[in-house]
C-alpha positions in Angstrom: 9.8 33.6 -70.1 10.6 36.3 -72.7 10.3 40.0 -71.7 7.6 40.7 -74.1 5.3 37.6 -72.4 5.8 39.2 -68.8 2.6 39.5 -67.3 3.5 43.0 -65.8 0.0 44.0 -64.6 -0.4 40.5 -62.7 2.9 40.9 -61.3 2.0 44.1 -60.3 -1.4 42.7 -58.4 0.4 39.7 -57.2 3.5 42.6 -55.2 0.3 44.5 -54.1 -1.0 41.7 -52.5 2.3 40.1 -50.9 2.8 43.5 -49.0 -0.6 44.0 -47.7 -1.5 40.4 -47.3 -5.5 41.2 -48.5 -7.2 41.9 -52.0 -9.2 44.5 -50.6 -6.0 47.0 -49.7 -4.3 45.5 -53.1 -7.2 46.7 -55.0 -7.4 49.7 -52.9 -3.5 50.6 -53.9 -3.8 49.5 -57.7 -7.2 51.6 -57.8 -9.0 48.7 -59.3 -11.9 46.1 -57.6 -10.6 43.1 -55.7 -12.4 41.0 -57.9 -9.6 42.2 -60.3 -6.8 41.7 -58.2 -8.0 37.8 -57.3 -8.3 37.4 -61.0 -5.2 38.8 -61.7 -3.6 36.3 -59.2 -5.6 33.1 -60.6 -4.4 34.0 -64.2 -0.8 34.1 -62.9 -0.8 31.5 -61.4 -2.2 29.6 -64.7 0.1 31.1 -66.6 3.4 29.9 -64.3 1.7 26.8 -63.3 2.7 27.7 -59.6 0.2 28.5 -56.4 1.1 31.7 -55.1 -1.3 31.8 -52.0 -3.4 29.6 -49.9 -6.6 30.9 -49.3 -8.6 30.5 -45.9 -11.4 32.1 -44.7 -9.9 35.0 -43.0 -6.5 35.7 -44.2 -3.7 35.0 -47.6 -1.0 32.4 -46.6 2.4 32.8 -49.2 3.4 30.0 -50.4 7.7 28.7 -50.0 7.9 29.5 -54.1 6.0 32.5 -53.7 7.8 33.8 -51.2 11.4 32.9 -52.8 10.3 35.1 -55.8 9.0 38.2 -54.4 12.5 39.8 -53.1 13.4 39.7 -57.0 10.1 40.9 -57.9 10.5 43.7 -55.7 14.3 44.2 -56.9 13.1 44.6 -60.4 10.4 47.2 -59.8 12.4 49.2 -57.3 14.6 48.9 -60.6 12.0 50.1 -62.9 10.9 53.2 -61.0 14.3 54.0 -60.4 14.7 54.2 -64.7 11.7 55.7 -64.7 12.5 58.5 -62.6 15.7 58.9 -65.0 13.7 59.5 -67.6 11.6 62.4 -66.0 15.0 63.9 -64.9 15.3 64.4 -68.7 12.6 67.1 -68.9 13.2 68.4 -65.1 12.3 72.1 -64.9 14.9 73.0 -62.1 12.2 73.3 -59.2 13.1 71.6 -56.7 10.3 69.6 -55.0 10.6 69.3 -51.3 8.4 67.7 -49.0 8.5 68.3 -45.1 6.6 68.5 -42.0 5.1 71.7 -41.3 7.2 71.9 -38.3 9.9 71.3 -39.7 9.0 73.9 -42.1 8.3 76.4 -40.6 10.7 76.3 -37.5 13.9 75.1 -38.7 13.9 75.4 -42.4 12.0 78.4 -43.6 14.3 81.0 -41.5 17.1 79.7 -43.3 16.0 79.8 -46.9 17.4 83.3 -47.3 21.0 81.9 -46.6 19.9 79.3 -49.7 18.7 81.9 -51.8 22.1 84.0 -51.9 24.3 81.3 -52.5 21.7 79.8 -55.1 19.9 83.3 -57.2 18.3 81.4 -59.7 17.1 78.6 -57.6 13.6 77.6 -57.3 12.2 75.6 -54.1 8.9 74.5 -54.3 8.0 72.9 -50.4 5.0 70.5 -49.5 4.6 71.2 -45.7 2.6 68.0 -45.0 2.8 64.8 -42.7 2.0 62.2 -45.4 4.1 59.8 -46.5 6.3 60.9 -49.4 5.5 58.3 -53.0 8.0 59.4 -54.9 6.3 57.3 -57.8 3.3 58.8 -58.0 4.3 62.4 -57.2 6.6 65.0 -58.8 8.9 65.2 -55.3 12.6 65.2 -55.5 13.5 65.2 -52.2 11.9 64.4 -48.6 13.1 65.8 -45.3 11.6 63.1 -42.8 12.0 62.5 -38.8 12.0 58.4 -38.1 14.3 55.7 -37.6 16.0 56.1 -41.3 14.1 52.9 -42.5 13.5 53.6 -46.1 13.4 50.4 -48.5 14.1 51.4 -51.8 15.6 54.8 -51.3 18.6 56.6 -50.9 18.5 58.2 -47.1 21.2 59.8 -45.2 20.7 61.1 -41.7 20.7 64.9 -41.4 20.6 65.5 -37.6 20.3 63.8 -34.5 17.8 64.9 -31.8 17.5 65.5 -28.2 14.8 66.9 -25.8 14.9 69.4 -23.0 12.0 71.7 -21.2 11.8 75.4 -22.8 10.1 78.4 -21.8 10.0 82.2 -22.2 12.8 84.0 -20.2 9.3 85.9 -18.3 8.2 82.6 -17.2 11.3 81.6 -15.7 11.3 84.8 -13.8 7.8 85.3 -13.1 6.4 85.4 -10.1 6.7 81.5 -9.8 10.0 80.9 -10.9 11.4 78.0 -12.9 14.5 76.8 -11.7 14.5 73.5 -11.1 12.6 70.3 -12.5 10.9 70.5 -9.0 9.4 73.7 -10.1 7.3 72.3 -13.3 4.7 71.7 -10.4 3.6 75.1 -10.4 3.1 76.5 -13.9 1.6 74.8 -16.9 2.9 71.9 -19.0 2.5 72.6 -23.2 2.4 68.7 -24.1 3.1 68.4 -28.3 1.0 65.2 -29.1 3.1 65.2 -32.6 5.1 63.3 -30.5 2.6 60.5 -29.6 4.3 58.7 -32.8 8.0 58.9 -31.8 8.6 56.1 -29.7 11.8 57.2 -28.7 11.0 60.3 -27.5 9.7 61.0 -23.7 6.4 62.3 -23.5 6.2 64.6 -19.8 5.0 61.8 -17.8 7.8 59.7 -18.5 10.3 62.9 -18.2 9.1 63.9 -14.9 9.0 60.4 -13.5 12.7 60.2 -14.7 13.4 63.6 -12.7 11.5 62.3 -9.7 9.0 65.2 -9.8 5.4 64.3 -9.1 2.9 66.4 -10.9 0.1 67.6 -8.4 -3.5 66.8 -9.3 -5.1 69.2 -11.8 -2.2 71.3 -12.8 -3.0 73.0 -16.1 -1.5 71.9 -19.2 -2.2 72.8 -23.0 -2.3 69.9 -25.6 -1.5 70.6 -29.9 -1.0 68.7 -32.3 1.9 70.1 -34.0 5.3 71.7 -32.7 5.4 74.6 -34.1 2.3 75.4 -31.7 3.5 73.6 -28.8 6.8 76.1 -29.2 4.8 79.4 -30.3 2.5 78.7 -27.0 5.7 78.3 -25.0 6.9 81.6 -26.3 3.9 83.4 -25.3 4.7 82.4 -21.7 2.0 79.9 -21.6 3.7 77.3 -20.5 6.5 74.8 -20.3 7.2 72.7 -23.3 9.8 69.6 -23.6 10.8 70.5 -27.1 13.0 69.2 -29.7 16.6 70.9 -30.1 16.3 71.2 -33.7 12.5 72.7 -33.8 13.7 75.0 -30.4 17.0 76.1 -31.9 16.4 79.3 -33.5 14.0 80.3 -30.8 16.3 79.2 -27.9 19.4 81.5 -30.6 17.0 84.4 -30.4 16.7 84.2 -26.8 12.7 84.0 -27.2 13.3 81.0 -25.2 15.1 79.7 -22.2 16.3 76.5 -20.8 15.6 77.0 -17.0 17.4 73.9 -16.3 20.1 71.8 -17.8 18.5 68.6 -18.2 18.9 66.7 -21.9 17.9 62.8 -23.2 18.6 62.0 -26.4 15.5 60.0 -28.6 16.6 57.7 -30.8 14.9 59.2 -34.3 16.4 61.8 -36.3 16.7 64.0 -39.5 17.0 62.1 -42.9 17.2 63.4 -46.3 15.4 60.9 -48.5 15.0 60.8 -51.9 14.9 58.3 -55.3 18.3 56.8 -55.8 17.9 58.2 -59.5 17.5 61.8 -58.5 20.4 61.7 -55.6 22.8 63.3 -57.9 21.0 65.6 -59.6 22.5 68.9 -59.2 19.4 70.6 -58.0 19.2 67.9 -55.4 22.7 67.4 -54.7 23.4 71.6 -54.1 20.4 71.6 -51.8 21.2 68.6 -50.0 24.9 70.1 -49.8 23.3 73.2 -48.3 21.6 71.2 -45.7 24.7 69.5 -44.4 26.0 73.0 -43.9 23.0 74.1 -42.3 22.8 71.2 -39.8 26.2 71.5 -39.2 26.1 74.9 -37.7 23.5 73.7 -36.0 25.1 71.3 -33.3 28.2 73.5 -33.7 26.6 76.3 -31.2 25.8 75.2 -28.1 22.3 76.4 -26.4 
């Protein structure tokens, strides 16, 4: 089939539908009715002369053809968007758009922009401190600073830093009048739990890190619950608490002796730090310098030992 007689719009439906398995969350994606995306399909199919899926009562079957053809499919609109974001690099402003968590934001990053900032005058750093997941295509981002297992299909992603966890607190709860000296003393103050954390599988949560220690939490002890880190380490700070923090989110705190490890005790989770952007935009030089900077940056980091 010629170029000009690809049925991009079907092709689009028929990749929607492929990754979600369902009309309904095609049509959702697409922004159109599933009635369109089912017609879409059944005019595609016509038009190649080829079933793409079997339909039963509950669920979309791929067919062996169908499913031969959609890793190209894929390749060429991965292809596309990348050309695409090409083109708007033509007209780029030099604001760099930077998506993170708010965590991550405010606790690692945000200290460190001054350092940025005098190596980079003129620079302009526009940040989205949010949890969604970064589309590339449908916003104006350039880069994404994102905590996982570095699986990101279709992008270019380099691992920043690593991460480990320990127990934290304020150098007034580790002398207080219940001291914390040993994982045996966790038992008599409260535990700050960061449910953030309830999505990293690789990292423990405190029932699993005191069961490791062998400590047995009495019934009833006090404990705080948030749902983001930054809290979790501001509460810990206060002297409200223990926390098992990250290293990374903990470091500046742990630098500005604001907080305390009252024990030696590290595991190491098996997510990280990735940079993550469009190939297209990688070597952009607004990119590239701040993605040069963060190397720097995270280098320090796990050069000082705390």
């Amino acid at each position: 089939m010629k170029r000009a007689q690809l049925p991009l719009n079907a092709l689009r439906a028929f990749d929607a539908a492929a990754r979600h398995m369902s009309f309904k969350k095609a049509a959702d994606e697409l922004a159109v009715t599933p009635a369109a995306v089912s017609q879409q399909i059944r005019s595609l199919e016509d038009l190649l002369g080829v079933e793409l899926f079997r339909r039963t009562s509950r669920s979309l079957i791929l067919t062996d053809r169908a499913q031969m053809a959609l890793a190209s499919l894929r390749q060429g609109f991965e292809a596309i968007e990348d050309a695409v974001s090409t083109l708007e690099a033509a007209r780029d402003d030099g604001t760099l758009h930077l998506s993170v968590s708010p965590s991550f934001a405010s606790k690692w990053l945000v200290p460190r922009l001054e350092r940025y900032y005098q190596q980079n005058p003129n620079a302009v750093v526009k940040i989205d401190a949010s949890m969604e997941v970064t589309d590339f295509a449908e916003t104006e981002m350039d880069l994404a600073i994102r905590y996982g297992a570095g699986q990101y299909p279709g992008l270019h992603a380099e691992e920043l830093m690593r991460e480990e966890v320990f127990p934290v607190c304020s150098p007034a709860l580790q002398d207080g009048e219940t001291p914390v000296r040993t994982p045996g003393d966790l038992v008599n103050v409260p535990l700050i739990h960061d449910d953030s954390s309830l999505d990293d599988e690789s990292c423990p949560s405190w029932a699993m890190w005191l069961k490791a220690a062998g400590v047995t939490v009495r019934e009833g002890q006090p404990a705080l619950h948030f749902n983001q880190t930054s809290l979790a380490i501001e509460a810990a700070i206060a002297g409200r608490g223990v926390v098992l923090a990250k290293r990374t989110l903990a470091h500046a705190d742990l630098r500005a002796g604001r907080l305390v490890r009252p024990f030696r005790h590290t595991q190491s989770v098996g997510f990280a730090y990735f940079m993550v952007c469009p190939r297209a935009k990688k070597d952009m030089p607004k990119v590239e310098t701040f993605m040069n900077w963060l190397r720097v940056e995270a280098g320090h980091d796990w050069a000082y030992e705390i």
